[in-house]
VOBA-1610 file (N, C-alpha, C; in pm, whole numbers, padded with zeros to 5 digits, always signed):
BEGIN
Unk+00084-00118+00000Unk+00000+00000+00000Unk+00089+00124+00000Unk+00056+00219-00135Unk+00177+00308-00080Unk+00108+00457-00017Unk+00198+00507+00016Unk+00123+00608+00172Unk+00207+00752+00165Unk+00133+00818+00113Unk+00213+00980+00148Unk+00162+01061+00217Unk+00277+01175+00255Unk+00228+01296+00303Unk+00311+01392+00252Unk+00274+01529+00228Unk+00330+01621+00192Unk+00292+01722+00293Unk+00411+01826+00345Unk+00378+01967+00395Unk+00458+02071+00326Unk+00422+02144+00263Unk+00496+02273+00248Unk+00517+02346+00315Unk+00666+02438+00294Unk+00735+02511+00397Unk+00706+02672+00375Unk+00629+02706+00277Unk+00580+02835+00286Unk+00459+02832+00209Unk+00346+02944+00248Unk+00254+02997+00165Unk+00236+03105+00212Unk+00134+03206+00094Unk+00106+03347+00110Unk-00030+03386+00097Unk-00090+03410+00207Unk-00216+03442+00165Unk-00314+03557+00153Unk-00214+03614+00018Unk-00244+03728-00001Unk-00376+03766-00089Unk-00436+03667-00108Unk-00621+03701-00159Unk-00621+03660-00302Unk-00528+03595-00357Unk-00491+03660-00486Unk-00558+03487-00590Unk-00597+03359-00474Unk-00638+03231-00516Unk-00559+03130-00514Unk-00423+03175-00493Unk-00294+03100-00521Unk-00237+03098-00381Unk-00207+02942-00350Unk-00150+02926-00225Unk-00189+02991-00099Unk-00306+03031-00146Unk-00386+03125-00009Unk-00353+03045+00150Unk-00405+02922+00157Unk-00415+02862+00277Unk-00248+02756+00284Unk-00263+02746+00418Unk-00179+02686+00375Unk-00215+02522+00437Unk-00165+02419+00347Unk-00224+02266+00326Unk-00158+02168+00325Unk-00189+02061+00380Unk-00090+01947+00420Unk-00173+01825+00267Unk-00071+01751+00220Unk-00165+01675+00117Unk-00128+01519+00170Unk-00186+01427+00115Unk-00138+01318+00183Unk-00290+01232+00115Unk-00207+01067+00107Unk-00341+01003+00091Unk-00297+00871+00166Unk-00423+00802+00206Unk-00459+00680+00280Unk-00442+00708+00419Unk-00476+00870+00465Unk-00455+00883+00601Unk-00560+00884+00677Unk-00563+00770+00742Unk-00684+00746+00877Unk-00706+00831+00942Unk-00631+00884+01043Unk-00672+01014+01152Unk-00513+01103+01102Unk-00524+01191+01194Unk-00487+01318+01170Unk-00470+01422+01270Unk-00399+01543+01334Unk-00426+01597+01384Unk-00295+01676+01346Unk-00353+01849+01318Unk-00275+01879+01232Unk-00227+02051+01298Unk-00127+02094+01379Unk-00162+02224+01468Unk-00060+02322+01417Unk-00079+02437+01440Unk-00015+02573+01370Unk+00026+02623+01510Unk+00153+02678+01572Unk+00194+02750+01679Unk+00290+02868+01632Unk+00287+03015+01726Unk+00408+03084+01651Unk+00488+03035+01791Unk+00622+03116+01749Unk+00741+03077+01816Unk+00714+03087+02013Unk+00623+03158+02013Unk+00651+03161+02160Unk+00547+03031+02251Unk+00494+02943+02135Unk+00429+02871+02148Unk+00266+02855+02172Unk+00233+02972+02123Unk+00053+02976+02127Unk+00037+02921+02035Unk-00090+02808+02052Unk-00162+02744+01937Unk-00241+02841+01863Unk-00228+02848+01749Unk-00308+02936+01632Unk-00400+02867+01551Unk-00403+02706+01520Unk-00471+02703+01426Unk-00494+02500+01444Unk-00578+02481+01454Unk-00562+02341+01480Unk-00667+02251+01414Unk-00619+02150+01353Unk-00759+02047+01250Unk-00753+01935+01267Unk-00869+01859+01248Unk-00864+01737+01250Unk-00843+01646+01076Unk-00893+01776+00989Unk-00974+01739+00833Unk-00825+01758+00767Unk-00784+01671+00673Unk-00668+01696+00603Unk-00714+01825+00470Unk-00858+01821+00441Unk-00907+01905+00350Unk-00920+02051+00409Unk-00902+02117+00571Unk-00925+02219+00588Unk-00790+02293+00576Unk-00741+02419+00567Unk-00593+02501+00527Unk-00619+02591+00642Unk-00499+02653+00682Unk-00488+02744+00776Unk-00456+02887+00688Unk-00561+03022+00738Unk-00582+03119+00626Unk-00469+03209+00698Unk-00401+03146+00769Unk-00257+03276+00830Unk-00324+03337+00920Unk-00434+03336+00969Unk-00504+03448+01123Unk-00493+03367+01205Unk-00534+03448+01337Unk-00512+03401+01452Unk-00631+03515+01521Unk-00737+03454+01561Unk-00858+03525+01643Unk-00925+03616+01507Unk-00908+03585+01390Unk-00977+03675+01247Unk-00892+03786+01234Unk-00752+03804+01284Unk-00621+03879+01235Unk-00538+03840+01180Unk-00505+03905+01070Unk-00403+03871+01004Unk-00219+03845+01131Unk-00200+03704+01033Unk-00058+03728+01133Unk+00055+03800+01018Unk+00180+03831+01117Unk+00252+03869+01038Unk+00361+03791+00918Unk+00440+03844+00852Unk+00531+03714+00827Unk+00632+03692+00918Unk+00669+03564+00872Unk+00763+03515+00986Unk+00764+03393+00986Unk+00848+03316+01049Unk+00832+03159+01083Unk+00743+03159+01190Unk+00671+03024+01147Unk+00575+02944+01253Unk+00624+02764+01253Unk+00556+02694+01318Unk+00573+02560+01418Unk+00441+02502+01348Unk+00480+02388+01266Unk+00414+02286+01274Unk+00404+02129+01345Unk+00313+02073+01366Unk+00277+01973+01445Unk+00181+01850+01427Unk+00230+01763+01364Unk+00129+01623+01317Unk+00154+01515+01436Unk+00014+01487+01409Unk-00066+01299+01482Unk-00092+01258+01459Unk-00098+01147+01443Unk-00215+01045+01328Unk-00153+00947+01294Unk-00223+00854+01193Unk-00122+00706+01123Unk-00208+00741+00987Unk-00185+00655+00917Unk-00187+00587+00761Unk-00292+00485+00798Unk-00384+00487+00711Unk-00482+00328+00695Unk-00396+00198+00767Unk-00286+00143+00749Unk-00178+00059+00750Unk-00157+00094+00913Unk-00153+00192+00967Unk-00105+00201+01112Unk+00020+00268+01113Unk+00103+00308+00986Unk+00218+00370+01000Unk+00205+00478+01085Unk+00264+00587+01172Unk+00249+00699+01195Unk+00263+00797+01077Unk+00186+00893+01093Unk+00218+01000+01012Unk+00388+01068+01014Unk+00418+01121+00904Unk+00569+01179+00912Unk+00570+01262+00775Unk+00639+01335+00777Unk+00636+01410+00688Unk+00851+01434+00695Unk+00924+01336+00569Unk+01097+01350+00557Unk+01115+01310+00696Unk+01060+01199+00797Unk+01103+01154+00911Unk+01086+01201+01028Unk+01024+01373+00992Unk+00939+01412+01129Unk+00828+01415+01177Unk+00778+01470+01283Unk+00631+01543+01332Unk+00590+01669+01354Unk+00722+01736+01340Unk+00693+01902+01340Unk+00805+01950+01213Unk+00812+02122+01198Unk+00822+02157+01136Unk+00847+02274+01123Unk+00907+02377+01028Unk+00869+02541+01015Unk+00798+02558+00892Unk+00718+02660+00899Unk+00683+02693+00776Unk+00727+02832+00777Unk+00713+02880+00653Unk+00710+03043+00632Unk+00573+03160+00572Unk+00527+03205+00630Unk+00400+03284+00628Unk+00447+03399+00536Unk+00421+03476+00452Unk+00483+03569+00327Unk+00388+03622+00257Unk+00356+03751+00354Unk+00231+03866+00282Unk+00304+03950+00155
//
């Protein structure tokens, strides 16, 4: 059975249709749990749905750019854990 996940390390969601949210892709994944933190460690953005994207706010404000903290849970149909290049977290880059 073969089993992916993808995360990208930047998006911009500057209104424009393109890369607005930003999205984890992946198929044959059973559960999931998928969280957005900035550096000082507040949770910003958290899902269970591999189909929902994080629109860069935090309380319906825009955040700034900058690095943020990603964070996966979950397995694969198969029971693998989720990983994304051998990890569970991550940086991304936010870019108005």
């Amino acid at each position: 059975v073969f089993t992916t996940f993808f995360v990208p390390n930047l998006f911009s969601p500057i209104g424009d249709g393109k890369n607005d949210q930003f999205r984890r892709y992946g198929q044959r994944i059973e559960t999931l749990t998928f969280q957005v933190y900035d550096r000082q460690g507040t949770l910003l953005f958290e899902t269970n749905r591999i189909e929902e994207g994080w629109d860069g706010k935090y309380r319906n404000q825009p955040l700034p750019n900058g690095l943020y903290v990603w964070k996966i849970s979950g397995s694969f149909e198969d029971g693998t854990p989720l990983q994304f290049e051998g990890a569970q977290s991550g940086q991304l880059r936010l870019v108005r």
